[in-house]
Each structure stands twice: as structure tokens, then as C-alpha cells.
C-alpha positions in Angstrom: -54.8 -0.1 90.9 -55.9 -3.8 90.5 -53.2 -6.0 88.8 -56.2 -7.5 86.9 -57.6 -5.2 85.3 -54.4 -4.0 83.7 -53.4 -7.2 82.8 -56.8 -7.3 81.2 -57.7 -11.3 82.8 -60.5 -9.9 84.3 -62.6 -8.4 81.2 -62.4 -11.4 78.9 -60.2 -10.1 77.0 -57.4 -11.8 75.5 -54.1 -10.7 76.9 -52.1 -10.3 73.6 -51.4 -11.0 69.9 -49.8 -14.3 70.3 -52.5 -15.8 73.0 -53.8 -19.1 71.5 -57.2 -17.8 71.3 -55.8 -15.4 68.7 -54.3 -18.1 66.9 -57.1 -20.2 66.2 -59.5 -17.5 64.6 -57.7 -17.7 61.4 -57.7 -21.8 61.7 -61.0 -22.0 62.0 -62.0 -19.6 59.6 -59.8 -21.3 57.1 -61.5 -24.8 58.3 -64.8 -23.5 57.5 -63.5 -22.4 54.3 -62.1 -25.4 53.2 -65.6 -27.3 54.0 -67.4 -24.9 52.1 -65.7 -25.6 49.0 -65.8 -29.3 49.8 -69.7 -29.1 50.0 -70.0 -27.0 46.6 -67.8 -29.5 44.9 -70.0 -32.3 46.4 -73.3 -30.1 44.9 -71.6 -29.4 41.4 -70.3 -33.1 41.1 -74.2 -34.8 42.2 -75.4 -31.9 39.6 -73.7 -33.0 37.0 -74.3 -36.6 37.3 -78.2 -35.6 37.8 -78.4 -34.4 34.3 -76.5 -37.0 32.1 -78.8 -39.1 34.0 -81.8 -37.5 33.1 -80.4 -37.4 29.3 -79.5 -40.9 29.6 -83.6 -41.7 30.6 -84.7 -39.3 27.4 -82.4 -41.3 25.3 -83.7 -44.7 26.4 -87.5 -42.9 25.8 -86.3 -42.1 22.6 -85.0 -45.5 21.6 -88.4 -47.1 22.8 -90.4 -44.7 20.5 -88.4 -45.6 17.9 -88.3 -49.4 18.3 -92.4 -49.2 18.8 -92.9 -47.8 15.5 -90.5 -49.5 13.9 -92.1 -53.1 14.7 -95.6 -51.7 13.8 -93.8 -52.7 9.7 -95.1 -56.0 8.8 -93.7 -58.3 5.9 -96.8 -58.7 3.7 -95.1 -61.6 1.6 -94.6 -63.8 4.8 -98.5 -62.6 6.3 -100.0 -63.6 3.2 -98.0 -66.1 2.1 -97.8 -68.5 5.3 -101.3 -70.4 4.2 -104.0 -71.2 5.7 -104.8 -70.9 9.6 -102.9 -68.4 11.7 -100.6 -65.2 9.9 -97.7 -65.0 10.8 -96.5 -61.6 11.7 -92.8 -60.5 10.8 -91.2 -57.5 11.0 -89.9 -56.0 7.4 -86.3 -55.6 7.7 -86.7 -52.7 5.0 -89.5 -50.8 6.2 -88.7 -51.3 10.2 -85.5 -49.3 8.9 -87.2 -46.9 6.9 -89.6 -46.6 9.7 -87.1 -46.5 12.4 -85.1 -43.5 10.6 -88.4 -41.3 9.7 -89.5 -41.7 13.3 -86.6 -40.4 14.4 -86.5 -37.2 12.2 -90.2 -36.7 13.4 -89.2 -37.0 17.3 -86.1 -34.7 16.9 -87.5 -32.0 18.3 -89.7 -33.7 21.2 -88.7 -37.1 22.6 -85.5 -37.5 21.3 -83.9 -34.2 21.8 -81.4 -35.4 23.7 -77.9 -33.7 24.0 -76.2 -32.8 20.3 -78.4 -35.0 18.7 -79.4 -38.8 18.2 -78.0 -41.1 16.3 -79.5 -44.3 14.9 -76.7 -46.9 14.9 -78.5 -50.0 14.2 -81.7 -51.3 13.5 -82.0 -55.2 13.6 -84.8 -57.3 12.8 -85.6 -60.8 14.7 -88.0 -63.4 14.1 -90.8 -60.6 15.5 -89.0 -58.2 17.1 -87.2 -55.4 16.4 -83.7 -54.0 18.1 -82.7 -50.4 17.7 -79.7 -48.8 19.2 -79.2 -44.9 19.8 -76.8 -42.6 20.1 -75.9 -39.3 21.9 -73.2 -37.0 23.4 -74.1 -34.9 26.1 -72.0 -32.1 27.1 -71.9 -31.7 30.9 -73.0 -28.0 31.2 -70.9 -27.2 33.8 -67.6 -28.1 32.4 -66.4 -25.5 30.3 -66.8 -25.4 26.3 -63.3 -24.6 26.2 -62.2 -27.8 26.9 -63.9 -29.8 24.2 -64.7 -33.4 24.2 -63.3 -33.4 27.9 -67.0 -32.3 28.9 -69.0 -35.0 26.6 -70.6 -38.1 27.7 -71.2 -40.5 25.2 -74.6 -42.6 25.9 -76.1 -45.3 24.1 -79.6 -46.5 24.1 -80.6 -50.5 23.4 -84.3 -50.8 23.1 -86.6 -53.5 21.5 -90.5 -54.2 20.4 -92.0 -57.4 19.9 -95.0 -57.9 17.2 -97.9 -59.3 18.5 
């Protein structure tokens, strides 16, 4: 009989359990393995950024909504009282933040459903324009509820409207 065949070099087979052919099956697999879950933490981690971005754009849409309607509230005293030639427009510091709040319970359930809710922290008139500043946690959905407040994102919206 042939000394290659029962050594088995000639079939391309390996010739035992500790060839170093052997040995590297498991590595690789485990390589692969490891850059498998390397990729699906890369996928999860641009996922979750993706959505508190998108929540951070409805936010800012909200706050602009807001800030146009609340500008749109002029200061009758100051339009009528400025004399003749050209009226001046002013915001009303009152009604912009009366205006500001009702807008905001009105566009709760469209433009400014954002996360667990919007917040109107501050409503600021200037000379003729008007400042408002929103609120909003976000929970990251794929961080556990368990956790709490580990999964929230706090954003804040700064928008303003001028009177024209």
C-alpha cells in the first residue's frame, strides 16, 4: 500500500486533531463572531442617534410654530398710540404668552408631539420679536424602560419671529 494514502496527505485531508488547519476554524469563527456584534452595535448606536435627531428637528418645528403665532399678538396701545405717520408694531408681552401657551395645547397632538411632551419654558418679548424656548425628553427606544432616566434625552428648542 501507498504511504500516502494512509497518511491521508494525498486526499486533502487534514492529518489530525491538532493540525493547524484544525485550529484556526474555531478562531475564525470566533473572529467573525466578534465582528458581527461589532457591526450590530455600530447599527443600534447610529439608530439611536437617528431618532433623537429626528425628535430634536420636530422640537425645533414645534418651537417655530409656536414663536409664529405668538408674534402675530400686537400691542394695540403702542399701534394706536404712536401718532401720526407709520404704526409701530409691538409684540404684546401678555397675549404673545397667552398665544404662545394655547398654540401649544392646539399642536400637542401634531407638530409638537415630540417625545413625553413639550414644555414651554420661556416666552420673551423684544422690541418686535418674540423668543420662545421648548422643552422635551426623549426616551431612546432602544434602551430599556427599566433603567429610567438612563434612556432620556433632554432637548431644548430656541426659536424666534419677528413682526413685520
Amino acid at each position: 500500500m501507498d504511504e500516502r494514502t494512509d497518511s491521508g496527505e494525498g486526499l486533502g485531508v487534514s492529518a489530525g486533531f491538532g493540525s493547524p488547519a484544525r485550529l484556526e476554524d474555531g478562531r475564525i469563527s470566533l473572529l467573525f463572531i466578534g465582528l458581527m456584534i461589532i457591526v450590530l452595535a455600530f447599527v443600534l448606536v447610529a439608530t439611536a442617534i437617528s431618532i433623537v435627531h429626528v425628535q430634536d428637528r420636530r422640537l425645533l418645528a414645534c418651537a417655530d410654530r409656536v414663536s409664529a403665532v405668538a408674534s402675530e399678538v400686537m400691542d394695540a396701545s403702542v399701534y394706536y398710540g404712536s401718532g401720526p405717520g407709520d404704526p409701530v408694531l409691538v409684540p404684546d408681552e401678555v397675549g404673545a404668552q397667552s398665544a404662545a401657551v394655547h398654540s401649544l395645547h392646539r399642536l400637542a397632538a401634531s407638530t409638537c408631539h415630540v417625545g413625553q411632551g413639550v414644555r414651554l419654558e420661556s416666552v420673551v418679548v423684544r422690541e418686535d420679536q418674540v423668543v420662545i424656548i421648548v422643552r422635551s425628553r426623549v426616551h431612546v427606544p432602544l434602551i430599556p424602560q427599566i433603567l429610567g432616566e438612563v434612556g432620556d434625552v433632554e432637548l431644548t428648542a430656541t426659536s424666534s419671529a419677528r413682526t413685520r
